[in-house]
N, C-alpha and C positions, 0 to 999 in steps of 0.2 A: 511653090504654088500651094494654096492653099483649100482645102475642100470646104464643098460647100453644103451644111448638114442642112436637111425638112426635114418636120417633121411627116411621117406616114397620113395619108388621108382618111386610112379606114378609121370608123369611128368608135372602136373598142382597141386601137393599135396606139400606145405611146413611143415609140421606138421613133427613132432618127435613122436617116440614109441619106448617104452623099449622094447629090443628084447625079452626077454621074453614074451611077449602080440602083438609081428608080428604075420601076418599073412604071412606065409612064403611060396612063389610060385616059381619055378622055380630060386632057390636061391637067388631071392630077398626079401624083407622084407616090408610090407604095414602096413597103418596103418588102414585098414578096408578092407572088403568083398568089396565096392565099387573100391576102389583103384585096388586090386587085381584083379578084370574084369574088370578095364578099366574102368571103368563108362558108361556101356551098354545103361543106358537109362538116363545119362545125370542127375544122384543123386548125392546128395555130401556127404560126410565121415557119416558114421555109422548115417544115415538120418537127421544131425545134420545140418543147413546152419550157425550156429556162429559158428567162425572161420574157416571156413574152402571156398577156392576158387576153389575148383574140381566142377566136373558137372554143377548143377543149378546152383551155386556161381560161375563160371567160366565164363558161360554164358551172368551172369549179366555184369560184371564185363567186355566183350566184345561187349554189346549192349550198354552199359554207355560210352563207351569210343568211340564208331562210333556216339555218338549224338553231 
């Protein structure tokens, strides 16, 4: 059997997750608790910052590029 990769719905999240292991809101599909509320206090995916560009990694990633 074969999984089946989405991509995350948050809109700063590139990351894939097997729908079986979304976290599934409002019929969309995340790939963390983070994702899923928006990133309220600006954390990134399941408090991981490799690989991932959501929240604090977003942030960077906005402050690096106004310098």
């Amino acid at each position: 059997m074969t999984a089946v990769l989405l991509l995350c719905d948050c809109s700063l999240c590139k990351r894939s997750v097997e729908e079986s292991r979304s976290i599934r809101v409002g019929g969309q599909h995340f790939c963390s608790k983070s994702c899923a509320k928006g990133h309220p206090n600006m954390e990134p995916c399941d408090g991981e910052r490799n690989g991932c560009n959501c929240g604090i990694g977003e942030l960077e990633l906005l402050f690096a590029a106004t310098d």
